[in-house]
N, C-alpha and C positions, 0 to 999 in steps of 0.2 A: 328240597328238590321237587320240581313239578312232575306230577303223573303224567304217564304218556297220554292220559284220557283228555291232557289238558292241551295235545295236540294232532290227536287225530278224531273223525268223528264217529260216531256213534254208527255199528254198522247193521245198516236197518235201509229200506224201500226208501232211495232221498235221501239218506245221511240227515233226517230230521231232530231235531232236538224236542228234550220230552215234552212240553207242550203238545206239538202239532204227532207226536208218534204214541200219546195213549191212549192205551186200550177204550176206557172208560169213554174218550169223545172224540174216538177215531169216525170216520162213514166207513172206510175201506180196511178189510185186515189180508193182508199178506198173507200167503201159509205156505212154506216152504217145506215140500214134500221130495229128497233125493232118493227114490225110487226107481230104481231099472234092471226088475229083476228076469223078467222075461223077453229084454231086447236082443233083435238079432241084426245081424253084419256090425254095426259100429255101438259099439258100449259106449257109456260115460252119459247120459241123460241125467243122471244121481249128482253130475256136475252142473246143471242146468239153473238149478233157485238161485245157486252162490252165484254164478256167474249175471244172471242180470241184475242180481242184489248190488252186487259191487258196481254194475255196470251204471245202474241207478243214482249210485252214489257220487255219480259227477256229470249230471247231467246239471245245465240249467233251469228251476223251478217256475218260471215265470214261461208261460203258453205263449206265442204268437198270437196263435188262430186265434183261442179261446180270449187272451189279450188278459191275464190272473195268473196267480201261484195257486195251482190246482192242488197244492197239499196244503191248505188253507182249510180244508175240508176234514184232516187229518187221514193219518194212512198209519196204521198197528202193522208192525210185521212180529210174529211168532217166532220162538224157536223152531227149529225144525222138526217135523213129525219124525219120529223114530219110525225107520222100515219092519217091518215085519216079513220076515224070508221065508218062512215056513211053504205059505203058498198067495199064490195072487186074490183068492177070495177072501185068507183073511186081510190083507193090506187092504181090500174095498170096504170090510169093515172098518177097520179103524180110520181110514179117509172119511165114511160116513157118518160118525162118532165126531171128530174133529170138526167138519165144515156144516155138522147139523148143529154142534156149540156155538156157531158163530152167526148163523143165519136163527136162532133163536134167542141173539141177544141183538137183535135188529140190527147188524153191521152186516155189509156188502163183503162177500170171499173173495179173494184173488188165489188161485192155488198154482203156485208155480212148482211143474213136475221137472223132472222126471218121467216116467214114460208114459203113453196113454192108457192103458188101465186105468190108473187112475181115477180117470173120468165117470167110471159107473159105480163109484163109492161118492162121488162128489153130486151124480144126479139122484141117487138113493137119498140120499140127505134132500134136497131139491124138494123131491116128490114128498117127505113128511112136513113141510110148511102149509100154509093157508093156500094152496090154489084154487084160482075161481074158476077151473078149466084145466086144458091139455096145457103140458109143459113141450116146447120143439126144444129139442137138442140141436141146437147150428153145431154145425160138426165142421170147420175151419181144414180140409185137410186134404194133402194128396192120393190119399189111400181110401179104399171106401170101410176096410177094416170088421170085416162083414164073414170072414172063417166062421165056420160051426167052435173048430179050435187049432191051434197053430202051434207048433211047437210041441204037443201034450199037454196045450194048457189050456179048455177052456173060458178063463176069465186075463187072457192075455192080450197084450196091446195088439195084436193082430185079430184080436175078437169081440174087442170093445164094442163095439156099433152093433153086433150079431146080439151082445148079451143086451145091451140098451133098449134094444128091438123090442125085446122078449118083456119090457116092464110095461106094467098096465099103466094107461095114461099116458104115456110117452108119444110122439109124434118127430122123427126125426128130418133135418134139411142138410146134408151133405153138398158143403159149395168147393170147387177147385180141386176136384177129383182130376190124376192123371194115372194113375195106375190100377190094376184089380185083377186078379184071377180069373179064369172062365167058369170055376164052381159061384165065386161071387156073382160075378154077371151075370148068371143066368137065375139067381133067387135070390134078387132084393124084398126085401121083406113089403109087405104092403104101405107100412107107418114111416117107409122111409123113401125121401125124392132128394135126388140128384142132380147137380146142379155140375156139367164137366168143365174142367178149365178152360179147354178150346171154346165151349159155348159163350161162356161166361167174358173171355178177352175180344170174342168177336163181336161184340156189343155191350159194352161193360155196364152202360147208365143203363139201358134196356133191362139187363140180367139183372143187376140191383131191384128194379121192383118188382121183378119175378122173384125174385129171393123173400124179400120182403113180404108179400100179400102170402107166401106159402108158411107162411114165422104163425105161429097161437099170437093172444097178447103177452104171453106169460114165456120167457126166453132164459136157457140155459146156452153159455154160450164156452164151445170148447173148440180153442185155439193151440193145433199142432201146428210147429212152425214151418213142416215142410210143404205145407200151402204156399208158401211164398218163393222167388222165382229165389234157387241156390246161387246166383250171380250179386244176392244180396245176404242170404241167408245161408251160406256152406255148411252151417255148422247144426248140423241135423243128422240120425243114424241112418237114415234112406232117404236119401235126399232126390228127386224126380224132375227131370230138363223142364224147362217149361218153368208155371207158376204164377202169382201173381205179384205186382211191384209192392212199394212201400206205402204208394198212394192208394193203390184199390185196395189194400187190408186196412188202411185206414178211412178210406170213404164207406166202405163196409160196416167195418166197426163203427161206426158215426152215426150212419143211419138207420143201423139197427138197436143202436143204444138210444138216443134220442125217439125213434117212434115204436118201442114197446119196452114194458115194463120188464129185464131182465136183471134176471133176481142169482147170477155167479158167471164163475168166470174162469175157467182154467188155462194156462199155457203150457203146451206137454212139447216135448222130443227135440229140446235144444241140449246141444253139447256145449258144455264149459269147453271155453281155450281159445275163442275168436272172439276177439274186442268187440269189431264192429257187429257181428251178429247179435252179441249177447247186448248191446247198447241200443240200436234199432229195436229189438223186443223191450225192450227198458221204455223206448220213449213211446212206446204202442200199447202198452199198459197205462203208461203214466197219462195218455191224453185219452185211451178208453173210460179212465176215471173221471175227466174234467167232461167227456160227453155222457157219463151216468150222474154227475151231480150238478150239470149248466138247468 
């Protein structure tokens, strides 16, 4: 009798077969992180890696734009990082741990969360490579995430950008801001510029090389999905009207991956359960890839 192995495929970034999915001569490793320990109104982010994993899994591999099979490059995905509950600082370690193994075995990260925390265990790692300079955190998001602490948690997704702030070297660009508090608003930290959604749809090519000339050469790039407008992307735990389409998170991603050296890559605060949401982040990953290796 045949193994079921010998009729479904391999469940991995692309349903790749091992050739083009090992480790050894991958460019890009996946790293599935189901982390949402300190999210508030809508849980399930901890569903988020599985959901574009799968969603990946039936896309078509051959690019229009790019006009290639952009996992031609190869694409590692991980098991998934085991959470650590205890507290949010130690999950930033062990994020740090994980995505500094990967970036010191010269492969490019993709960390798909779970929540934004995350993200400051993943530029902790960042910050011990070779930089020739400042690292900018692109901060992708509708929130500006800027709390001293939220919840009782200072190292929490509502505080992420406040503790990023605080690391030496760091330089942060916040694009597609729609929401914030009036404690945030009134003390954005110096190393960090704001870039608000209304600015940014009001002249979109314009905003784009403001965004741009404000980037280091050296680019951490952290991608929460409720940047994008909820009429595409529902499936996010604060999701905010407004946002930006399918094409400006993708012309975005294009020409900031193409005109400077970014060295990771996270995708935080998507909910598993909506096809189409978790498929669009699938195909926004999969051609951020083909514009970090053209």
């Amino acid at each position: 009798m045949l193994s079921p192995q010998n009729f479904w495929p391999p469940r991995n970034f692309g349903a790749l077969d091992a050739e083009l999915s090992a480790f050894e001569t991958a460019r890009f490793v996946v790293i599935p992180v189901p982390y949402d320990s300190t999210t508030t109104w809508r849980g399930g982010t901890r569903e988020g890696p599985l959901a574009i994993i799968d969603a990946s899994m039936n896309m078509e591999l051959f690019d229009v734009e790019l006009q290639r099979e952009i996992c031609d490059v190869g694409i590692h995905t991980t098991d998934d990082v085991e959470p650590v509950f205890s507290r949010p600082e130690s999950m930033a370690v062990r994020v740090t741990e994980v995505i500094g193994e990967v970036l010191f075995s010269g492969k490019f990260p993709i960390m798909l969360g779970g929540e934004h925390s995350l993200t400051f265990g993943a530029v902790c790692a960042a910050l011990k490579t070779d930089l020739q300079g400042p690292l900018t955190v692109l901060q992708l998001d509708a929130h500006t995430d800027l709390r001293p602490s939220y919840g009782g948690a200072k190292f929490g997704h509502g505080s992420v950008t406040r503790r990023m702030s605080e690391l030496p070297g760091v330089q942060i660009v916040q694009v597609g801001l729609r929401s914030t508090s009036a404690e945030e608003y009134a003390n954005v930290p110096a190393n960090v510029k704001q870039f608000w959604c209304e600015d940014v749809l009001h002249n979109f090519e314009s905003a784009l090389s403001y965004i741009l000339d404000s980037l280091s050469d050296e680019v951490y790039i952290t991608f929460d999905v409720d940047v994008c407008d909820p009429s595409w992307v529902p499936d996010t735990g604060t999701p905010e009207p407004g946002g930006l389409s399918y094409y400006q998170v993708r012309d975005l991603l294009r020409t900031v991956c193409t005109q400077r050296k970014v060295i990771g890559l996270d995708c935080v605060e998507l909910i598993g359960g909506h096809a189409a949401s978790a498929f669009a982040i699938a195909r926004l990953l999969y051609k951020t890839m083909g514009y970090l290796s053209s």
